[in-house]
N, CA, C and O atoms as a GROMACS GRO file, in nm:
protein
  228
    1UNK      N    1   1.163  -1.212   0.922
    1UNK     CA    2   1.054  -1.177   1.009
    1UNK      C    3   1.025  -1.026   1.003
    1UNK      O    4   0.907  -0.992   1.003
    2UNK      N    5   1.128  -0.926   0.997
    2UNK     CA    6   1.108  -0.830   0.971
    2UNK      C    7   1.050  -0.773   0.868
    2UNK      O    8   0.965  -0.684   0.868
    3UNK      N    9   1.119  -0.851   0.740
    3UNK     CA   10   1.040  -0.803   0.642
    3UNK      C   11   0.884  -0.844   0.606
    3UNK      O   12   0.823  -0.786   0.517
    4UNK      N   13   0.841  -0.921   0.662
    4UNK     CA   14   0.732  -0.927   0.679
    4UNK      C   15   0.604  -0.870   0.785
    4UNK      O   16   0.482  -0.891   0.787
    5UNK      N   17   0.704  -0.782   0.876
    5UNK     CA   18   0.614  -0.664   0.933
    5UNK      C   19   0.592  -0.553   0.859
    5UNK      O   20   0.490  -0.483   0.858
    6UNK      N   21   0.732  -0.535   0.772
    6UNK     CA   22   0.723  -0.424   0.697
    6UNK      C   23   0.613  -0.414   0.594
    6UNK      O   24   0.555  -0.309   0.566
    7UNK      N   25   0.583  -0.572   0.521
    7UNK     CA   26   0.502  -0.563   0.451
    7UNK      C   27   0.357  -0.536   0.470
    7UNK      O   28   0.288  -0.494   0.376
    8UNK      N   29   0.309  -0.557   0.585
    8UNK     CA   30   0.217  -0.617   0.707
    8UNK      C   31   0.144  -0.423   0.717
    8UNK      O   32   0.038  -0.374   0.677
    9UNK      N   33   0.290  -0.352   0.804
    9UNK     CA   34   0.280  -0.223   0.782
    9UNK      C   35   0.216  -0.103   0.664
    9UNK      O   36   0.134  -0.011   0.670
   10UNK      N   37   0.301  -0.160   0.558
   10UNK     CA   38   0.280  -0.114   0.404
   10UNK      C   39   0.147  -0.141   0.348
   10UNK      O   40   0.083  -0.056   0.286
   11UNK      N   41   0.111  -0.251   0.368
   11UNK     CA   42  -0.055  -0.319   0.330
   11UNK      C   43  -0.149  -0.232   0.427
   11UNK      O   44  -0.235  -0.162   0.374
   12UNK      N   45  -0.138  -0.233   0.542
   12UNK     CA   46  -0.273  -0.163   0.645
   12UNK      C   47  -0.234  -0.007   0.604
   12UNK      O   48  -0.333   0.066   0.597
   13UNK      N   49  -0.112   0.054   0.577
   13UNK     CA   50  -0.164   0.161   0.507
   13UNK      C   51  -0.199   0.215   0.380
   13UNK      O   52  -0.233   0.330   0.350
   14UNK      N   53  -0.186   0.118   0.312
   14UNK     CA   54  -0.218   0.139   0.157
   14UNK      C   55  -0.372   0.092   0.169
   14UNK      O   56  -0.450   0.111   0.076
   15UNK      N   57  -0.410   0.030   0.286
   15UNK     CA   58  -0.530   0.019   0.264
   15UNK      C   59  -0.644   0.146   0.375
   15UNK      O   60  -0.766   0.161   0.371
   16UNK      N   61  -0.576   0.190   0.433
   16UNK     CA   62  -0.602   0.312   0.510
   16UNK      C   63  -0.611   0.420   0.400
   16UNK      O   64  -0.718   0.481   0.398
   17UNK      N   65  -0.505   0.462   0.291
   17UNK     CA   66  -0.549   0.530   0.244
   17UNK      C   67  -0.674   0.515   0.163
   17UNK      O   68  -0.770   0.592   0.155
   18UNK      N   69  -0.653   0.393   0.100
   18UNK     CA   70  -0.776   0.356  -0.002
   18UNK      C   71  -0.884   0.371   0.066
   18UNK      O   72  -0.961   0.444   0.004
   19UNK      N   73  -0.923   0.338   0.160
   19UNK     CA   74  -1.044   0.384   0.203
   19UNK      C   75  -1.064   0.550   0.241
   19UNK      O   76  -1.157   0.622   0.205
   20UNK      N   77  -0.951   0.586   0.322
   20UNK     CA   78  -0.989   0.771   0.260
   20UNK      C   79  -1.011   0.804   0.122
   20UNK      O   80  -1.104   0.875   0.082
   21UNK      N   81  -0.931   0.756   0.058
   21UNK     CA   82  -0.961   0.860  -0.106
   21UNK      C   83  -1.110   0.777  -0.100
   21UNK      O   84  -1.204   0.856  -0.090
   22UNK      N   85  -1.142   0.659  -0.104
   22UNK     CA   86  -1.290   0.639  -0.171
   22UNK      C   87  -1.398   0.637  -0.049
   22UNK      O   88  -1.493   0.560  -0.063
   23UNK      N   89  -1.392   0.701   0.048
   23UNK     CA   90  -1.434   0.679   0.156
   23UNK      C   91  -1.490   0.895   0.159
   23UNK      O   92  -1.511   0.973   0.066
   24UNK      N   93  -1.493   0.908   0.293
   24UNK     CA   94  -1.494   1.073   0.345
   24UNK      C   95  -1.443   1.150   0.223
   24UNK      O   96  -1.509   1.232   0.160
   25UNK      N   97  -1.342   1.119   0.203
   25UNK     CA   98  -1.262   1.229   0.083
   25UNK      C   99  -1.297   1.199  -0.080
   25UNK      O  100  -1.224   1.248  -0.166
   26UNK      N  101  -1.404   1.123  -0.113
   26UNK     CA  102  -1.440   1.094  -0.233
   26UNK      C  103  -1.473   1.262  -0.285
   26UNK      O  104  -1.523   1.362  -0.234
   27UNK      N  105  -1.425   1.233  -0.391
   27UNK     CA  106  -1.503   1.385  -0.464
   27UNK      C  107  -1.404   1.505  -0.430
   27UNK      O  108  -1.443   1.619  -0.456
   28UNK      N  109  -1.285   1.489  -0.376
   28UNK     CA  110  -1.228   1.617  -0.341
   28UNK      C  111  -1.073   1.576  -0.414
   28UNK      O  112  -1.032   1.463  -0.438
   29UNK      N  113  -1.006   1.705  -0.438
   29UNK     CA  114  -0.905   1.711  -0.470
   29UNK      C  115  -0.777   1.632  -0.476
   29UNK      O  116  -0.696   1.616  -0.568
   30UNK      N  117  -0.782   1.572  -0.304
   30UNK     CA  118  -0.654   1.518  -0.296
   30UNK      C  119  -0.731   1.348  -0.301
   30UNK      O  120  -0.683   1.251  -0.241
   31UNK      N  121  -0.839   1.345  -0.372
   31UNK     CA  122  -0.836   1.162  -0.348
   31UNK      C  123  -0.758   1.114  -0.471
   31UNK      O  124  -0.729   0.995  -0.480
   32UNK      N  125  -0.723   1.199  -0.564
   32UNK     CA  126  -0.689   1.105  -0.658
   32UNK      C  127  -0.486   1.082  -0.623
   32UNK      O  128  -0.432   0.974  -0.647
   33UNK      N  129  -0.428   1.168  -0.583
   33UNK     CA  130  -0.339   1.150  -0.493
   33UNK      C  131  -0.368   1.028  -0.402
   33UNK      O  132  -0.335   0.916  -0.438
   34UNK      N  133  -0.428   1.049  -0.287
   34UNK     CA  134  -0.455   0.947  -0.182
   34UNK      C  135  -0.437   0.758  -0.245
   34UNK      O  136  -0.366   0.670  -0.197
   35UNK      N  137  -0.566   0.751  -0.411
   35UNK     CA  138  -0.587   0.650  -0.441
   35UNK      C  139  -0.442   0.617  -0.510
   35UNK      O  140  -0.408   0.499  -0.522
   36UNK      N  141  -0.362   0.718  -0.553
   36UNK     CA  142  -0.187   0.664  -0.608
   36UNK      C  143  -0.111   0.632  -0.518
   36UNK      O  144  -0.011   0.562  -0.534
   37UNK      N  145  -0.147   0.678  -0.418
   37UNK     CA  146  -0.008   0.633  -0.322
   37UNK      C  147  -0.071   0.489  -0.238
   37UNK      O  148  -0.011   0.420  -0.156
   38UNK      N  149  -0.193   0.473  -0.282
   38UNK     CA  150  -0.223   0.352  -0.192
   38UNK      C  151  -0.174   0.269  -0.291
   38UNK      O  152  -0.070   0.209  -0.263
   39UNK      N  153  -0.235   0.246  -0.424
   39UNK     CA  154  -0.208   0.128  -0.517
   39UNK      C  155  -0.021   0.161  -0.543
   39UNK      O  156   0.037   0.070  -0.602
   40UNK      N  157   0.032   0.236  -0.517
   40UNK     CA  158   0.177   0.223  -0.485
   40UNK      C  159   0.271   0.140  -0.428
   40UNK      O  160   0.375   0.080  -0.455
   41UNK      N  161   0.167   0.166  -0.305
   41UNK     CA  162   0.237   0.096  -0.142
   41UNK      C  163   0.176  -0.077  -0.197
   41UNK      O  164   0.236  -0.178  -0.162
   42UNK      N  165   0.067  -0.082  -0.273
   42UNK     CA  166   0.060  -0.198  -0.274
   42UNK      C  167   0.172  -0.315  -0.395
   42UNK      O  168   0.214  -0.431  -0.400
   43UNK      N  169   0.177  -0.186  -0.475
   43UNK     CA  170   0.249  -0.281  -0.550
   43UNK      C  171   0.418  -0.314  -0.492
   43UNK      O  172   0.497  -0.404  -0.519
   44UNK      N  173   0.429  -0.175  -0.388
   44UNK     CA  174   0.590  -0.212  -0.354
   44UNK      C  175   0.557  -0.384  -0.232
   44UNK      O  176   0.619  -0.490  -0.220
   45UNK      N  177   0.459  -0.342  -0.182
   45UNK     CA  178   0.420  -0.428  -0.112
   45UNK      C  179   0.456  -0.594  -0.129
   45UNK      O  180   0.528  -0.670  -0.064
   46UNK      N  181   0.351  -0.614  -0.278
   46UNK     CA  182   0.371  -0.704  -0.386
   46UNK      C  183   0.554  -0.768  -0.442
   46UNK      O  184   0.608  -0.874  -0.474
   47UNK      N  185   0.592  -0.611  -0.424
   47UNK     CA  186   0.723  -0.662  -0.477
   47UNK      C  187   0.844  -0.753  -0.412
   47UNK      O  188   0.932  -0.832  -0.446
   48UNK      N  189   0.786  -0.680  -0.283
   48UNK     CA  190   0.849  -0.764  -0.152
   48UNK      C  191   0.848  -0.842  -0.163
   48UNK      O  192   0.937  -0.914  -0.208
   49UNK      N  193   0.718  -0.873  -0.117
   49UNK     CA  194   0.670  -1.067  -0.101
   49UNK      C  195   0.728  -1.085  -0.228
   49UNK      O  196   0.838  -1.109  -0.179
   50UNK      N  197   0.746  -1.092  -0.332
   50UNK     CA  198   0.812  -1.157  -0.429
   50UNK      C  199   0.943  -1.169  -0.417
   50UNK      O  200   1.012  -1.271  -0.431
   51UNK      N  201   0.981  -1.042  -0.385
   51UNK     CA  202   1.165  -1.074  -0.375
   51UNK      C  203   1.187  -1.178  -0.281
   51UNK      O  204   1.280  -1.252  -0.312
   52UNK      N  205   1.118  -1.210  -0.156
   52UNK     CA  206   1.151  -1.267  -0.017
   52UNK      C  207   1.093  -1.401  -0.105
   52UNK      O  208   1.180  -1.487  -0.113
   53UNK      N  209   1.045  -1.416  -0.130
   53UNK     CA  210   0.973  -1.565  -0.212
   53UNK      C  211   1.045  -1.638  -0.314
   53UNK      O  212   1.036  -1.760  -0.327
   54UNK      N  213   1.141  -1.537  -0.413
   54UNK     CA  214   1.236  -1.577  -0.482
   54UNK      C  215   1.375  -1.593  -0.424
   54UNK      O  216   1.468  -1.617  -0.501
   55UNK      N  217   1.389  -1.586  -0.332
   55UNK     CA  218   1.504  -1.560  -0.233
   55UNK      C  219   1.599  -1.455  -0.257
   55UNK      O  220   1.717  -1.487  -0.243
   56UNK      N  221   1.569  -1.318  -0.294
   56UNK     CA  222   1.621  -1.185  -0.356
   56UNK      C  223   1.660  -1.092  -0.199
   56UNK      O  224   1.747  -1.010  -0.171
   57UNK      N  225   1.545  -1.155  -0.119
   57UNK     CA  226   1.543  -1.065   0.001
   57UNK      C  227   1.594  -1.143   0.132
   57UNK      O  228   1.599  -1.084   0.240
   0.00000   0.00000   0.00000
């Protein structure tokens, strides 16, 4: 159950950032930062649900 807040957590901000970098902060310095750490969080995200799905977690 937990780990599925965590993931829950990890997703609404990987998608918080994604919408800053391509959102208000388009065109400036730190979006291309912003847009790595979102598709980051998503793939650790991803990895989760997989481990917990394969029974790893």
């Amino acid at each position: 159950m937990i780990l599925w807040a965590l993931v829950t957590l990890i997703l609404f901000s990987a998608l918080l950032l994604g919408l800053a970098a391509f959102g208000p902060l388009r065109g400036t310095p730190s979006a291309r930062p912003l847009s790595w750490m979102a598709m980051l969080q998503a793939v650790l995200a991803a990895v989760l649900v997989g481990a917990r799905l394969t029974g790893m977690a």
